[in-house]
C-alpha positions in Angstrom: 54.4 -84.4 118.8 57.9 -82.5 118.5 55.8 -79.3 118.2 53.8 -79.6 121.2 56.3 -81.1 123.4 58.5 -77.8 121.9 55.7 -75.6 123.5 55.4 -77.2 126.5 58.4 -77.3 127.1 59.1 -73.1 127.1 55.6 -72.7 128.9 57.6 -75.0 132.1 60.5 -73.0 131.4 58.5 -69.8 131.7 56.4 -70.8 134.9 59.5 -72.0 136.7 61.3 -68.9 136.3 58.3 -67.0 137.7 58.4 -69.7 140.3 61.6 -68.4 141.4 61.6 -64.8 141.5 58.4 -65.2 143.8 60.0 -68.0 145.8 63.5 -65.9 146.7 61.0 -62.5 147.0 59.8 -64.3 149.8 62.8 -65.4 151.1 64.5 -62.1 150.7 62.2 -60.4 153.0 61.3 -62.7 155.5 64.8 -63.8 156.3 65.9 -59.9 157.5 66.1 -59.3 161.3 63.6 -57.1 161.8 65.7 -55.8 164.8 67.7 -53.7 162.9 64.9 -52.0 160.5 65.3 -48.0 161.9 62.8 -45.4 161.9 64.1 -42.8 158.7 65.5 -39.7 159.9 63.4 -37.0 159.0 65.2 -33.4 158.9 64.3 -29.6 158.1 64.7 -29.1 154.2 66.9 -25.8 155.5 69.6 -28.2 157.1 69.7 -29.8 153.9 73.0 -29.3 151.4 72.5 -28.6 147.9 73.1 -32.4 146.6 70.2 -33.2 148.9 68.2 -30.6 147.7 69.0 -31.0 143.9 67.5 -35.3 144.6 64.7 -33.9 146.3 63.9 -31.0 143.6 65.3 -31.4 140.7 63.9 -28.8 139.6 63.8 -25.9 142.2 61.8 -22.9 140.7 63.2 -19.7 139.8 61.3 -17.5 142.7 64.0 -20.2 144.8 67.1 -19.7 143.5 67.1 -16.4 142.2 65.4 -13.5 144.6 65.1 -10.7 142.1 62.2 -13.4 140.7 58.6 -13.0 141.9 56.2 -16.3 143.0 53.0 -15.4 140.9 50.9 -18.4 142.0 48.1 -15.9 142.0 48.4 -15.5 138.3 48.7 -19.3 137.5 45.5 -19.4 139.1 43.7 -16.9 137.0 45.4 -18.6 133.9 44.2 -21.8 134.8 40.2 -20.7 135.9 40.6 -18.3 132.5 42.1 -21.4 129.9 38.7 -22.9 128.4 37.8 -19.5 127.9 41.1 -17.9 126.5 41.8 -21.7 124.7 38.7 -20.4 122.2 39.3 -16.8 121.6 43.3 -17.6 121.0 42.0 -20.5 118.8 39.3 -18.3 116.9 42.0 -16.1 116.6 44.5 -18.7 114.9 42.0 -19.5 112.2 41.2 -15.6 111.8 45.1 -15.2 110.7 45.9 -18.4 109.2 42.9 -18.3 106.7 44.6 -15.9 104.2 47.5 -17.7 104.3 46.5 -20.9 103.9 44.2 -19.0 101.1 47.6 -18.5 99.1 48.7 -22.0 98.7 45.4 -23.5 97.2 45.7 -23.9 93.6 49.3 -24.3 93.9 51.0 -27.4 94.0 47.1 -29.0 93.1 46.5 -28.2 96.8 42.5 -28.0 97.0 42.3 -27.3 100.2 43.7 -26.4 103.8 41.5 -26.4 107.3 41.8 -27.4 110.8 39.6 -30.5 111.0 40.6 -30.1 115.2 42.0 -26.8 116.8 42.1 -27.0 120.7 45.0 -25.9 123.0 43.9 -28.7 125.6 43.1 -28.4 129.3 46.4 -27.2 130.6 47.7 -23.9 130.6 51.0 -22.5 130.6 53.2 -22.4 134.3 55.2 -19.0 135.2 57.6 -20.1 137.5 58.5 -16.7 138.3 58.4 -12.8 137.0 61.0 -10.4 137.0 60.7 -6.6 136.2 63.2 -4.9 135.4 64.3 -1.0 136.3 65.4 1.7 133.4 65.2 5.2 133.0 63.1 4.9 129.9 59.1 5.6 129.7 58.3 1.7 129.5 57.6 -1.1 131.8 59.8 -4.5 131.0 59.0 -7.7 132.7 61.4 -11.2 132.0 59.1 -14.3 132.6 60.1 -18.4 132.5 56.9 -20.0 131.4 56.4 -23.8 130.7 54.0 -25.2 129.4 53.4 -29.1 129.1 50.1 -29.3 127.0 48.2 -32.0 125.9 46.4 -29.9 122.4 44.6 -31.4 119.9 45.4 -29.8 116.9 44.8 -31.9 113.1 45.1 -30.1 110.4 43.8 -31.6 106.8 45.9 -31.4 103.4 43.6 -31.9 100.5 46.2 -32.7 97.5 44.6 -33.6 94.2 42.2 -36.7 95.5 43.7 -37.6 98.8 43.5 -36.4 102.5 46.4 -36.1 104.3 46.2 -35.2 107.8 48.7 -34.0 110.0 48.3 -34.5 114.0 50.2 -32.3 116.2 51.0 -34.5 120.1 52.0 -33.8 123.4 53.8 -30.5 123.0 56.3 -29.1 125.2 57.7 -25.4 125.5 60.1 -24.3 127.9 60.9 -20.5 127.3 62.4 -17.3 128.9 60.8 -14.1 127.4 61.3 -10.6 128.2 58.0 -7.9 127.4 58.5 -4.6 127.0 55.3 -2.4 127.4 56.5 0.9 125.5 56.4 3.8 125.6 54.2 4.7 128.2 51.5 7.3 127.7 48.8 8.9 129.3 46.0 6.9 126.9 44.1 3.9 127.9 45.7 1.4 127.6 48.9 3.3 128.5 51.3 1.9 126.3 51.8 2.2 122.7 52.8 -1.0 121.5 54.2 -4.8 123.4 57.6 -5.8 122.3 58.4 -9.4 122.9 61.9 -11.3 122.6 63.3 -14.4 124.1 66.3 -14.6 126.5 67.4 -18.2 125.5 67.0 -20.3 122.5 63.4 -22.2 123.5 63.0 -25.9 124.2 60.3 -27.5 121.6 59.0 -30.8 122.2 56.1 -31.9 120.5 54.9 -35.7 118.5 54.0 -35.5 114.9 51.6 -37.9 113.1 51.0 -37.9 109.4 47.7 -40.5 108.2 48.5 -42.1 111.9 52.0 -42.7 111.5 54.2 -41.5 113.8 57.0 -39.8 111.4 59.4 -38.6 115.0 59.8 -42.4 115.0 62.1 -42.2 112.2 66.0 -42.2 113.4 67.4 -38.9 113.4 64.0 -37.1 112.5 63.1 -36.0 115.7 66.6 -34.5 116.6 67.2 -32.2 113.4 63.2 -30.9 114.0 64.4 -29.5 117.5 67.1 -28.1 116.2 66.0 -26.7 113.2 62.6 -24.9 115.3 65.2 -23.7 117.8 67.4 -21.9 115.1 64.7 -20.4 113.4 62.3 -18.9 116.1 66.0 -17.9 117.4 67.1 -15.9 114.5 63.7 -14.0 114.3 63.1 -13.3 118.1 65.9 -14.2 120.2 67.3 -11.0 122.0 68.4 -8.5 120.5 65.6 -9.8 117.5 62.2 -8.6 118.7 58.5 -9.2 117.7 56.8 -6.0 118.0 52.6 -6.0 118.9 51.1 -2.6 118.0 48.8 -1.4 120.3 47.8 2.4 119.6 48.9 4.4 116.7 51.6 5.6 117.8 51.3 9.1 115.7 48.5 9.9 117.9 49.9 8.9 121.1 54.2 9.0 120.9 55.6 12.2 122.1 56.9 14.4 119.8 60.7 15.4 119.5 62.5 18.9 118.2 62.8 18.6 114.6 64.8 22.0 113.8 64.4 26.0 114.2 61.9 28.6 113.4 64.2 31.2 112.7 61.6 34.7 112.8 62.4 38.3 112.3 59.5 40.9 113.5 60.1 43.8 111.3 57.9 46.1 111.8 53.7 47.0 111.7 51.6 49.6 110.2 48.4 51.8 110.7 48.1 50.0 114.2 44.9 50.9 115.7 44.7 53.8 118.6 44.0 52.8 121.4 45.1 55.9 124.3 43.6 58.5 125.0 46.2 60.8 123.5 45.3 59.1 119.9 48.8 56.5 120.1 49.2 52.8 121.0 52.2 51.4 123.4 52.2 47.9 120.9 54.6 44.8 121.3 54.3 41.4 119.8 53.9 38.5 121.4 55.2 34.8 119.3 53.6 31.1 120.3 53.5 28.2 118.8 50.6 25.9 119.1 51.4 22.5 120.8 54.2 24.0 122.5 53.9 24.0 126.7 56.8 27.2 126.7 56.4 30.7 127.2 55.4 33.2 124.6 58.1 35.5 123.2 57.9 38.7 123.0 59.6 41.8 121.4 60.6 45.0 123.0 57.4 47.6 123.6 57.5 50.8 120.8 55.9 54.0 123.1 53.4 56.1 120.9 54.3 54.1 117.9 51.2 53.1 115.6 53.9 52.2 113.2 56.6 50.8 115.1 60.1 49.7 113.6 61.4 45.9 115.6 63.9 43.9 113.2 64.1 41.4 116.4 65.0 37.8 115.8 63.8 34.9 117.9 64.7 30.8 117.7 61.5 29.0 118.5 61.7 25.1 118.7 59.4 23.3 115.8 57.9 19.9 116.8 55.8 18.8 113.7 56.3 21.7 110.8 52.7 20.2 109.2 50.4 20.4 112.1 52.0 23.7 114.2 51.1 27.5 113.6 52.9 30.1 114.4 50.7 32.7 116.1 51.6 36.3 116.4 49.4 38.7 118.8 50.3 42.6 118.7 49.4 44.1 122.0 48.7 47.9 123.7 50.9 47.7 126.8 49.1 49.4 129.5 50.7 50.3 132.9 47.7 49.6 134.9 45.1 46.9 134.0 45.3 44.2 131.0 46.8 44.6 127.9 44.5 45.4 124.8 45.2 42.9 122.1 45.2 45.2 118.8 45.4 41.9 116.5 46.3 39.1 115.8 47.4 36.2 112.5 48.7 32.9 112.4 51.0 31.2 110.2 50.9 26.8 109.2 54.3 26.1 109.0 53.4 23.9 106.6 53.8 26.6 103.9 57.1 27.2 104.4 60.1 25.0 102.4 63.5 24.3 104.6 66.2 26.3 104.8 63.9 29.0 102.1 63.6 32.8 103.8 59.9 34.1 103.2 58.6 37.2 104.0 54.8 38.2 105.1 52.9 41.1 105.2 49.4 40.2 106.8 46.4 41.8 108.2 45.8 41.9 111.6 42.7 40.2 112.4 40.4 40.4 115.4 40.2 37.0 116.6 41.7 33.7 115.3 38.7 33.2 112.7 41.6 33.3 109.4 38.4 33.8 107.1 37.4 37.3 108.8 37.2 39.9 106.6 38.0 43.9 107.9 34.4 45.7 108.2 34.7 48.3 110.2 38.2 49.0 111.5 41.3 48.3 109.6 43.6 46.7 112.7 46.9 47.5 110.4 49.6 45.1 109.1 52.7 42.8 110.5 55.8 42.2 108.5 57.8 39.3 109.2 60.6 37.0 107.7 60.4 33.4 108.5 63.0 30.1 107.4 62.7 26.9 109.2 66.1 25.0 109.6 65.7 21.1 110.2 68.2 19.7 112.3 70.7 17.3 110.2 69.3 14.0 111.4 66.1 15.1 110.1 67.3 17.6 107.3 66.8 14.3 104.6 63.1 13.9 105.9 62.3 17.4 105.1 63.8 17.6 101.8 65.3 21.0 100.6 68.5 22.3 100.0 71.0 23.3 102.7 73.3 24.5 99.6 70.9 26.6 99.0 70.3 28.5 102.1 73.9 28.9 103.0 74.0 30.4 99.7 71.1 32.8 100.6 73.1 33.9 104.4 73.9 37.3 102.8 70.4 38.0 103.1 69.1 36.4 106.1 70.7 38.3 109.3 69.8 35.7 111.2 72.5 33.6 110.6 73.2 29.5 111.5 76.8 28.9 112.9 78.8 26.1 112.6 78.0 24.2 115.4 74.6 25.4 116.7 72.5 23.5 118.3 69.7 22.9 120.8 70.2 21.6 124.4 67.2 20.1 125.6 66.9 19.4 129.2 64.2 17.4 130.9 63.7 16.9 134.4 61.7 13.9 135.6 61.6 13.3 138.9 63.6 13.1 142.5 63.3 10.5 145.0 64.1 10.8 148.9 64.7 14.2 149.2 63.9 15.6 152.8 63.9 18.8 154.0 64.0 19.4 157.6 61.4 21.9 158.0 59.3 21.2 155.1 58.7 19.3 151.8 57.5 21.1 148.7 60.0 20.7 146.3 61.1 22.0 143.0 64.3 22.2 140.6 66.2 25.1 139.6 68.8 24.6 136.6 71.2 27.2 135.7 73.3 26.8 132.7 75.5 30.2 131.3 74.0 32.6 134.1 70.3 31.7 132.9 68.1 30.2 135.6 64.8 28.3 135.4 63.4 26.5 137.5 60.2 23.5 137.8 56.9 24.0 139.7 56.3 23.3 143.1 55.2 20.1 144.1 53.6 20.0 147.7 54.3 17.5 150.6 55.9 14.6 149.0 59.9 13.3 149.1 59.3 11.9 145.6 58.3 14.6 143.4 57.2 14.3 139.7 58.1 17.2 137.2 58.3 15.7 133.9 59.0 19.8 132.8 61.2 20.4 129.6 63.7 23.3 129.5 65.0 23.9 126.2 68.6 26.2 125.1 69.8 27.5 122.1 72.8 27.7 121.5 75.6 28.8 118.9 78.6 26.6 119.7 78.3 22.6 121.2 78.4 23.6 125.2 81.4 21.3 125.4 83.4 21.7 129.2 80.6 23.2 130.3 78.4 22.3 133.0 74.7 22.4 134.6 74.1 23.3 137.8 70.4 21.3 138.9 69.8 22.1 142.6 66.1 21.0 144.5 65.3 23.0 146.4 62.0 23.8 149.4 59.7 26.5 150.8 56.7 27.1 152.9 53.8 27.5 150.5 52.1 30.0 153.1 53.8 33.0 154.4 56.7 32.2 152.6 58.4 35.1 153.6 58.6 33.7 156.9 60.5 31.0 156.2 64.0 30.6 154.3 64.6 28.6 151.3 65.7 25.0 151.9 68.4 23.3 149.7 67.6 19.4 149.7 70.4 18.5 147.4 72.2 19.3 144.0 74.2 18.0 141.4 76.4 19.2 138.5 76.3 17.5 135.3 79.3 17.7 132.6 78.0 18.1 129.1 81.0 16.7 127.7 79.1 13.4 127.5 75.7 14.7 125.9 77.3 16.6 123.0 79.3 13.4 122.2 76.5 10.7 122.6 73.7 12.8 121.4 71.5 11.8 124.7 71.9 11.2 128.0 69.0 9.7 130.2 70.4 8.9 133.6 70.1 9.1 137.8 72.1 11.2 139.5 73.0 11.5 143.6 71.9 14.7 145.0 74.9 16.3 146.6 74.6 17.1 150.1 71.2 14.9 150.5 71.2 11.8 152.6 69.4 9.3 149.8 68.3 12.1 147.5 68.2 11.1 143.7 67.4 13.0 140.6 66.5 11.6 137.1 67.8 14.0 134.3 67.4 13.8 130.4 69.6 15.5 128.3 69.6 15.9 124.5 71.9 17.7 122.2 71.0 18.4 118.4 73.0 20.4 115.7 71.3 22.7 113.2 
């Protein structure tokens, strides 16, 4: 009987206290003057101060507070019509690159076996509250985005260790993240960029449940804490800027533009037997010097007159890009004062054969065409003498191997001689923007640097023109207090004599800076234009 009265006893004390709280509920309500119940004041969220605002929206999206960030609710859309399709190709991709890892552990540790018993990503996509892209003189495209993602995945991955099954259940995961992409460098094949470079901006927020056999192990005190902060540190210290993650796209090798790597130095000596080729039984020859993949004009020597074994000894510097896949082609010529020149022969050279900073001398047939395997028939075209040595520049002097002991020790014998200091100025000019003439608009750039002038072609009708042209210098001292002159500058295509050269800006570049740094890349104001810019890239490299 104690027991039961015990019971009912908390059971009344239970049902009165319910009792009560609906009792003064009532009470409470009913016994307010409903006289002074006001209509709420409804206001314009722009009147609103920023404590309003921050109650109302706690969190106010990026495209909000912060202009230079884009809305992209287009894109969420895509993402989230696109998920149940791109949840099974990213999940078929996850087992694709796990599979050989999970391949190492098994027999270790007497693990049997590792597999995803459930991979899904879950119905809802990531958010991007906002895009940002970001401007640089570089070829590359880099975007910043803030992307959460509040996902509900089912992911269960099974542990077989000796006889048991463990299985671990990954719940509710959270990511909050800023990234920043880089799409670089930028080149003219499909896709148009060589490779995706991904780092994050801030350390990420991870929140995610963890079950092991159905327990919940984040339960345990001061579990759940030191997993956040361990993830955070570690995908930190691998991809937090300036860490990346690099994604190749194309092989670069095939796509990335190729840089100066050092000097052809060539000496033309001389040629014999040429063939005759006026009518008075002599040849006016001259040779003209290319080398493949290079966009520059050919060099040429002086022209003998009614030589068929003419005498040169002229030097030239040609620039070398990739020493194993360019040739160095040499075409002797018949000058002729009226008409084409007659080519009297030709040969080419790999520079692959030759050894850095090693002088080599060749005495070759003159062929008809380029066909190397042609063999002389009928007429003998005569020789060509020459002396080559390629010279890497010193940053790439270790990649090339050789000895630059041993062709200083060999300078007695090579007239063509490195000086201290020499080096190559390399000068590319990429584009203008708002430059405006005020009778026409066809521009092009003229650079003079130590009296020598050269100038970009003509681009017709536009205020933004697009050279991309590279002018290259060599030179036998750093140009250091020296300056370029870079003027754009505008004429009538038609009946250009008509009209007078129009200047639409210029600008004079100290070189100070480039022989210091190495590189330059920059945007310059065009003197004497209204908004007229000019993007310059400058390199300096010692032989």
């Amino acid at each position: 009987m104690g027991l039961i009265s015990t019971f009912l006893g908390i059971i009344g004390f239970v049902i009165g206290i319910l009792l009560g709280l609906l009792i003064g509920f009532f009470v409470f309500i009913y016994s307010q003057d409903t006289k002074q119940v006001k209509d709420p004041v409804v206001r314009p969220i722009a009147e609103l101060g920023p404590k309003a605002l921050q109650e109302l929206l706690p969190e106010i999206p990026l495209w909000v507070k912060t202009p230079d960030y884009e809305r992209v609710d287009w894109l969420n859309k895509f993402l989230l019509d696109m998920w149940p399709f791109l949840d099974k190709a990213i999940c078929r991709m996850i087992r694709i690159i796990v599979k050989p890892i999970f391949a190492e552990y098994i027999g270790k540790y007497q693990i049997k076996g590792i597999e995803f018993d459930k991979l899904s990503l879950g119905t809802l996509p990531p958010t991007i509250c906002g895009i940002k892209v970001l401007q640089t003189n570089e070829k590359e495209l880099v975007m910043e985005h803030v992307i959460k993602w509040a996902g509900n995945p089912n992911i269960v991955l099974d542990l077989h260790v000796s006889s048991l099954k463990i299985s671990f259940q990954l719940l509710d995961l959270q990511v909050f993240v800023t990234s920043r992409i880089t799409l670089r460098p930028l080149v003219p094949t499909f896709p148009c960029f060589a490779k995706i470079v991904v780092s994050l901006m801030e350390k990420p927020h991870v929140d995610f449940g963890m079950k092991i056999s159905g327990g919940d192990i984040m339960a345990i005190p001061g579990l759940y804490r030191f997993v956040q902060e361990t993830i955070k540190k570690q995908v930190a210290s691998l991809y937090l800027w300036p860490q990346t993650l690099e994604i190749p796209i194309l092989d670069e090798s095939t796509v990335a533009i190729k840089k100066p790597v050092g000097i052809l130095h060539v000496n033309v000596v001389r040629a014999h037997k040429l063939l005759k080729m006026d009518f008075l039984g002599t040849s006016d020859p001259y040779v003209k010097l290319t080398l493949t993949e290079d966009k520059l004009a050919a060099r040429t020597t002086t022209i003998k007159r009614r030589n068929l074994n003419p005498e040169w000894n002229e030097k030239f510097k040609l620039v070398v890009k990739d020493p194993q896949s360019q040739v160095l082609q040499l075409q002797v010529y018949d000058w002729d004062k009226v008409g084409a020149h007659d080519r009297l022969g030709m040969q080419l050279i790999p520079l692959k054969v030759l050894k850095p900073y090693e002088n080599k001398a060749f005495t070759l047939e003159l062929l008809k065409d380029a066909n190397t395997n042609e063999t002389p028939k009928k007429k003998n075209r005569g020789q060509i003498v020459v002396d080559l040595t390629f010279v890497p520049f010193k940053e790439d002097s270790i990649k090339f191997g050789g000895s630059m002991e041993g062709y200083r020790s060999k300078k007695s014998r090579i007239d063509d001689e490195v000086e201290e200091g020499a080096g190559l100025l390399l000068l590319v000019i990429q584009e203008a923007e708002e430059v405006e003439g005020d009778h026409h608009n066809n521009p092009y750039a003229v650079l003079t640097f130590r009296g020598e002038k050269k100038r970009t072609k003509m681009m017709r009708k536009t205020r933004n023109p697009r050279w991309s042209e590279e002018f290259q210098f060599m030179l036998e001292e750093p140009p250091l207090h020296e300056k370029i002159h870079i003027e754009v500058l505008s004429k009538r295509r038609r009946f250009s004599f008509l009209s007078k050269v129009e200047s639409l800006g210029y600008v004079e570049i100290n070189l100070n800076d480039v022989v210091h740094n190495g590189r330059i890349n920059d945007k310059y104001h065009l003197i004497d234009s209204k908004n007229g810019v000019i993007h310059v890239e400058i390199r300096w490299t010692t032989i």
